[in-house]
C-alpha positions in Angstrom: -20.8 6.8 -30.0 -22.1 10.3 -30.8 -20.0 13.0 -29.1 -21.2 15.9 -27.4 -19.2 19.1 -28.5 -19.1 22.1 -26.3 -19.1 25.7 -28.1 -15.2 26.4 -27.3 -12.2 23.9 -26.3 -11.3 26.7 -23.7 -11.6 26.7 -19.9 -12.0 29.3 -17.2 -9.2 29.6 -14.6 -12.2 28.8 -12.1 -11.9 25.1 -14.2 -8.3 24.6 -13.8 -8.3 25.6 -9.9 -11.9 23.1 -9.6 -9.2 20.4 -11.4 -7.0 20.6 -8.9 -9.3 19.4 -6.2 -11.3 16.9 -8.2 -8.3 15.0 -9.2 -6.5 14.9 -5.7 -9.8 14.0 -4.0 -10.2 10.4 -4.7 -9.9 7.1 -3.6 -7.0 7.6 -1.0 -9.1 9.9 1.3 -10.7 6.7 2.4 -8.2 5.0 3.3 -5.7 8.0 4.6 -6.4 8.5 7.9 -6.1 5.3 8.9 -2.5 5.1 6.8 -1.2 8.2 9.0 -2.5 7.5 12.0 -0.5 4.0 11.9 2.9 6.0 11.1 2.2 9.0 14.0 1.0 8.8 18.1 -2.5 10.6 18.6 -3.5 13.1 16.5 0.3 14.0 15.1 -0.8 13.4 12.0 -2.4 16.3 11.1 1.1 18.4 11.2 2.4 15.9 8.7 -0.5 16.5 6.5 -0.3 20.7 6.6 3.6 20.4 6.0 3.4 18.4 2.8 0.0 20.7 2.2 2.3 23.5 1.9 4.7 21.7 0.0 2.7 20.7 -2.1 1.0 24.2 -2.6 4.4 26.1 -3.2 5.4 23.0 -6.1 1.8 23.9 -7.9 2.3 27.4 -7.8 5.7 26.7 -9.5 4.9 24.1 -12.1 2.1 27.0 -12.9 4.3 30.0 -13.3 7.1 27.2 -15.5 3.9 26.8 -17.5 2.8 30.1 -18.3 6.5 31.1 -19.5 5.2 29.7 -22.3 2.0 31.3 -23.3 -0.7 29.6 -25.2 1.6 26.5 -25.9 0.5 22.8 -24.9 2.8 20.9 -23.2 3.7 19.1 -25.7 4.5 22.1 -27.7 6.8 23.5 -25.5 8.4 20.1 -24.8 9.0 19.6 -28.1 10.5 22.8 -28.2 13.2 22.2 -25.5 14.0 18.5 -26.2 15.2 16.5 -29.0 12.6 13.9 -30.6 12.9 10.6 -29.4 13.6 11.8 -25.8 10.3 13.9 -25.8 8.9 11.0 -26.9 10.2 8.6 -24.0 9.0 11.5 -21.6 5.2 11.1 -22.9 5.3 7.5 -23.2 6.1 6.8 -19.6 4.1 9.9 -19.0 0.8 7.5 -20.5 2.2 4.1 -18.9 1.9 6.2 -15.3 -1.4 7.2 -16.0 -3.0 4.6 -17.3 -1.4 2.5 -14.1 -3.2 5.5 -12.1 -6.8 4.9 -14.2 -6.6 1.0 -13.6 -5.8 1.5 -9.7 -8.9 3.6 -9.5 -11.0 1.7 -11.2 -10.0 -1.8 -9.2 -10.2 0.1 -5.8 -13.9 1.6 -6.4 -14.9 -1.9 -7.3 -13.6 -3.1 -4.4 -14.9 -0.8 -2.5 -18.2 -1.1 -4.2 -18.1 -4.6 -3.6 -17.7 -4.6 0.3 -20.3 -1.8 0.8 -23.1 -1.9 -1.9 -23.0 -4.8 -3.9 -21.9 -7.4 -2.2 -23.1 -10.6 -5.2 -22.0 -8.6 -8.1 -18.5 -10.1 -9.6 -15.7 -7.4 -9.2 -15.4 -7.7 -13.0 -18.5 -6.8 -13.4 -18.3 -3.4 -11.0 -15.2 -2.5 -12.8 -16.1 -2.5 -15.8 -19.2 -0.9 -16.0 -17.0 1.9 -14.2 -14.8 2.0 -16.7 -17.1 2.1 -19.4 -18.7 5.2 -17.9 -15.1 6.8 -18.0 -14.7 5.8 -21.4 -17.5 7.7 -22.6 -16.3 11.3 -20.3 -13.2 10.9 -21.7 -14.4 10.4 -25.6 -16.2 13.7 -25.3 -14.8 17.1 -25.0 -12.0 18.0 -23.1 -14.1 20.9 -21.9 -17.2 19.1 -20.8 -14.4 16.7 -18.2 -13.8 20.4 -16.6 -17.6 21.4 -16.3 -17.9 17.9 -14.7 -15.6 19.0 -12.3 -17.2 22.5 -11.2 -20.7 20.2 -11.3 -19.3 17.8 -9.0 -16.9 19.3 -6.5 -19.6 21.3 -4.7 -21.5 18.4 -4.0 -18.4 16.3 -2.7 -17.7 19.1 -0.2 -21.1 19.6 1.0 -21.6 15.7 1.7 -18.1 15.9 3.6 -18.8 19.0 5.6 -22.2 17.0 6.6 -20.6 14.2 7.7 -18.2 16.0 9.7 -21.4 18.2 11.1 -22.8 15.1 12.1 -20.5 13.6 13.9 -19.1 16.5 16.3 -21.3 15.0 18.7 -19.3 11.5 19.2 -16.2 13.7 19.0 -14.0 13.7 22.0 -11.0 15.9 22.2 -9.3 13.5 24.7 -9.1 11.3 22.1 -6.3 13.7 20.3 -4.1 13.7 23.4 -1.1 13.5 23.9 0.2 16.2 21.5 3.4 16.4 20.0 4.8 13.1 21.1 5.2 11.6 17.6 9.2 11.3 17.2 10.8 13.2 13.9 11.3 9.6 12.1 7.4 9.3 12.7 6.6 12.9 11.2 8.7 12.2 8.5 6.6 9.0 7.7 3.8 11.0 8.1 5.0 13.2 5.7 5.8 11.1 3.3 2.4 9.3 3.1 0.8 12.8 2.7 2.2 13.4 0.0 0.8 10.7 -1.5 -2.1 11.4 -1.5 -1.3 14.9 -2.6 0.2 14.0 -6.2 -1.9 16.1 -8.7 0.8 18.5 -10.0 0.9 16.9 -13.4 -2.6 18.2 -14.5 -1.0 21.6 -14.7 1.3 21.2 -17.3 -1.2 19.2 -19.3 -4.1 21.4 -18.7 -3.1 25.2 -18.6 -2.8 25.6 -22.1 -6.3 24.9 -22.4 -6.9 28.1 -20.0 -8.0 31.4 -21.7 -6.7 33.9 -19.2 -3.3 31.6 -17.9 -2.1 35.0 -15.9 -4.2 33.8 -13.2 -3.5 30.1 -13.1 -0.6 29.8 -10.4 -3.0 32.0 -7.8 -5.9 29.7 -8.9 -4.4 26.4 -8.9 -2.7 27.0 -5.6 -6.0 27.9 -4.1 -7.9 24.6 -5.6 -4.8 22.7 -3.5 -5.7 24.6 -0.8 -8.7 22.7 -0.5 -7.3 19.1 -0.5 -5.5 20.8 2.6 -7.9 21.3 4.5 -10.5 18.7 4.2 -7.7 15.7 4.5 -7.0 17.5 8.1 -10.9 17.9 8.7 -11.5 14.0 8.0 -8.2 13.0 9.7 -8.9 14.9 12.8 -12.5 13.6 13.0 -11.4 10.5 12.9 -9.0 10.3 15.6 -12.0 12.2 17.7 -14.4 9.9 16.9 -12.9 6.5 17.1 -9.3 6.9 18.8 -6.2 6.6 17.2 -5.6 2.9 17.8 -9.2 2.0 16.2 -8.7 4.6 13.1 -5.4 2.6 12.4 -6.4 -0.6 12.5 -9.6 1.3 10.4 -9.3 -0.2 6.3 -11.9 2.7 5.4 -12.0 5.3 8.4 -13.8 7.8 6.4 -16.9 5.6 5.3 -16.8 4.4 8.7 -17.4 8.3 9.7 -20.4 8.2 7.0 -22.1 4.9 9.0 -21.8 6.6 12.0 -24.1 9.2 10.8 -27.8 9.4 12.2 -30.4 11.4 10.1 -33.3 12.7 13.0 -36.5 10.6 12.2 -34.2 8.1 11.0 -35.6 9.6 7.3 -32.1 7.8 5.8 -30.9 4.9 7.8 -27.9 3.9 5.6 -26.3 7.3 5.4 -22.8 5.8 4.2 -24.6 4.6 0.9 -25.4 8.1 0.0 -21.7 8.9 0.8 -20.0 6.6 -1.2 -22.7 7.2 -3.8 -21.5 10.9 -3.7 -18.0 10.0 -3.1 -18.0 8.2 -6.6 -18.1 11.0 -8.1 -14.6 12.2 -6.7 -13.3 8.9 -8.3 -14.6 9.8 -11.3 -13.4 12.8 -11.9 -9.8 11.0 -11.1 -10.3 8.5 -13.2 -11.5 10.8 -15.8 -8.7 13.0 -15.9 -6.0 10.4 -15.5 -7.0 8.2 -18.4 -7.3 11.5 -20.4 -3.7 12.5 -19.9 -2.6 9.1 -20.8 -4.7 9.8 -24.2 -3.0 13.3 -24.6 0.2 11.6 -24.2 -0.1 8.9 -27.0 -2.3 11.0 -29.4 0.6 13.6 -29.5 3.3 10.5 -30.1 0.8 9.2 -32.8 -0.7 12.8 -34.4 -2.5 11.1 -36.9 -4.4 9.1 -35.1 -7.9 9.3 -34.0 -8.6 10.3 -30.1 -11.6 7.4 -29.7 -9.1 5.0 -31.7 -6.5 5.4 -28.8 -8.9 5.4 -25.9 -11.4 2.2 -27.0 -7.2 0.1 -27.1 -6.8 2.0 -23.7 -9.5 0.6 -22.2 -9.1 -3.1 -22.3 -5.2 -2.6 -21.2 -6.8 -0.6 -18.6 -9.2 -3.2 -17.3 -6.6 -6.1 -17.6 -4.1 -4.1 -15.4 -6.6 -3.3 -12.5 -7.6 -7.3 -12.3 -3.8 -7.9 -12.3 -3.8 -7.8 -8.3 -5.3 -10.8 -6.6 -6.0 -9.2 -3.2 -6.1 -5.9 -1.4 -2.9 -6.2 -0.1 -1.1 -6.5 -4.1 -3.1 -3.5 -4.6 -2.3 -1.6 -2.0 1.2 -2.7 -3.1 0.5 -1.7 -6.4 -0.1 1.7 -4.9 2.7 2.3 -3.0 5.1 1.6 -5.5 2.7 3.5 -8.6 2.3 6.9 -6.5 6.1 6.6 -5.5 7.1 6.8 -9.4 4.6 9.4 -10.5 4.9 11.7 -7.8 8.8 11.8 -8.0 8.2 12.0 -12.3 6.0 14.7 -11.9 8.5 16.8 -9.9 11.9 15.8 -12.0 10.4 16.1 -15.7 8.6 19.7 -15.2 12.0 21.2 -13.6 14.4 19.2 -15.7 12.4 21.0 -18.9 13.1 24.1 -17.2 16.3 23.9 -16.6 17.2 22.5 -19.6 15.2 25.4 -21.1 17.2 27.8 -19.1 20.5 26.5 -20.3 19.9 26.6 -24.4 18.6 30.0 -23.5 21.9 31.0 -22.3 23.4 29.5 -25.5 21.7 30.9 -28.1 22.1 34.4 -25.7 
């Protein structure tokens, strides 16, 4: 494999706030309206989703500004710097276990997906890997080119969800969000916890800011690119409760795909609109994907320094593979899920302020 390398290992603080976006926009937007409306009455959901929004903003902006105390320093630089040895090297290696959990999740849910939608006599296997393969090869190249992916892709993705959402204003009813405000605080709390969810993306920042050439800017830019996530995951939750009522969205396994069939091109110039959207949509999972197996890579190759990057990514890949065909059903994945977002997104929030806190206190000492 011949790889592709980019004129600097640099990126733009436009990259890191495009990362954001690209890594939180994946496969749960598919399935997340459905999720919240099942846990909320009516169209309730949508406060749930803006409160952990902004929760989820403020956390960014912080694990950004923890980051840039230490200038031009990778993470695992400045880890190494505040922790002893073998516990920095416990940190990363559940760090790459999480991650590579993530990347096989993906990969088994766009197969299935893929499956269901498009092709419906290919083996799962066979959708899955070829998937994976194609991640293989982003993440082989340079670290740079995943980023320019990113700003490549994310424009698209929004467009094709701001035309879906265009096109279906006309079967939108606003009787169908009544009643407001009836959902009880146990039910917002639910709420709030599945947004969350499908929120967690914080990690990328410690990984990724070191990489950035200007990283004054990154906690502004990074907590615009959540901004974004925000916003769309209210758009395509509140359409879907307009369109099809909040007891179909619920019962709803896909509610947003089922927003893309509903779609009708004048002159019927594109009759299957939804394969177009996924299409498009696979992209977003990409980018995931992408970025997920390539922090489980960063991990390991700074545990094993003198070991080739390709080396560590072509033994990822089968281990990979043989987790995402692990579950035997969507309901062990979905499972699988729960459990896997529940343990990253409380890691991601305990390791970045433990490091600062710990931090904090030998800088008292040596003071």
């Amino acid at each position: 494999m011949k790889r592709f390398e980019y004129g600097d290992d640099k990126i733009s603080s436009s990259d890191i706030m495009a990362a954001v976006p690209s890594y939180i926009i994946s496969i749960v937007v598919l399935t997340l309206p459905g999720d919240l409306a099942s846990v909320t009455i009516a169209s309730d959901g949508w406060i749930s989703l803006l409160i952990a929004g902004v929760i989820s903003v403020i956390v960014m902006w912080l694990l950004a500004k923890i980051v840039i105390g230490f200038p031009n320093q990778s993470f695992f630089t400045y880890t190494s710097t505040i922790l002893s040895g073998p516990v920095k090297i416990v940190i990363l290696f559940l760090f790459a276990v999480i991650w590579i959990c993530v990347s096989a999740f993906e990969v088994r849910s766009i197969a299935i997906v893929t499956k269901q939608y498009m092709f419906d006599r290919t083996p799962l296997e066979v959708i899955a890997l070829s998937f994976l393969l194609v991640v293989v090869y982003a993440v082989s190249g340079s670290r740079a080119g995943i980023f320019r992916l990113n700003k490549l892709f994310l424009p698209i993705i929004l467009f094709i969800a701001f035309f879906v959402f265009v096109l279906n204003l006309g079967y939108f009813k606003t009787s169908q969000l009544l009643p407001l405000f009836q959902t009880d605080m146990q039910g917002y709390l639910k709420g709030i916890k599945v947004s969350m969810l499908s929120y967690v993306g914080f990690i990328i920042v410690l990984f990724y800011t070191g990489l950035v050439d200007n990283p004054n800017k990154t906690p502004k830019m990074v907590a615009i690119g959540m901004c974004i996530p925000v916003v769309l995951y209210i758009m395509i939750f509140i359409l879907s409760i307009g369109v099809f009522g909040h007891a179909v969205t619920s019962e709803l396994r896909y509610p947003t795909i089922e927003l893309a069939k509903n779609v009708e091109i004048p002159g019927d110039i594109f009759t299957r609109f939804e394969l177009l959207f996924f299409l498009i949509w696979t992209m977003a999972i990409f980018n995931t994907t992408t970025m997920a197996l390539d922090i489980a890579v960063l991990s390991l190759n700074s545990i094993f320094k003198h070991t080739k990057k390709t080396k560590i990514i072509f033994i990822l890949a089968p281990i990979v593979f043989s987790i995402g065909m692990i579950p035997q059903n969507v309901l062990e994945l979905e499972s699988y899920a729960a459990i896997l977002f529940k343990i990253s997104l409380i890691y991601s929030l305990v390791i970045p302020f433990l490091l600062l806190l710990v931090g904090k206190l030998k800088g008292s000492k040596s003071g």
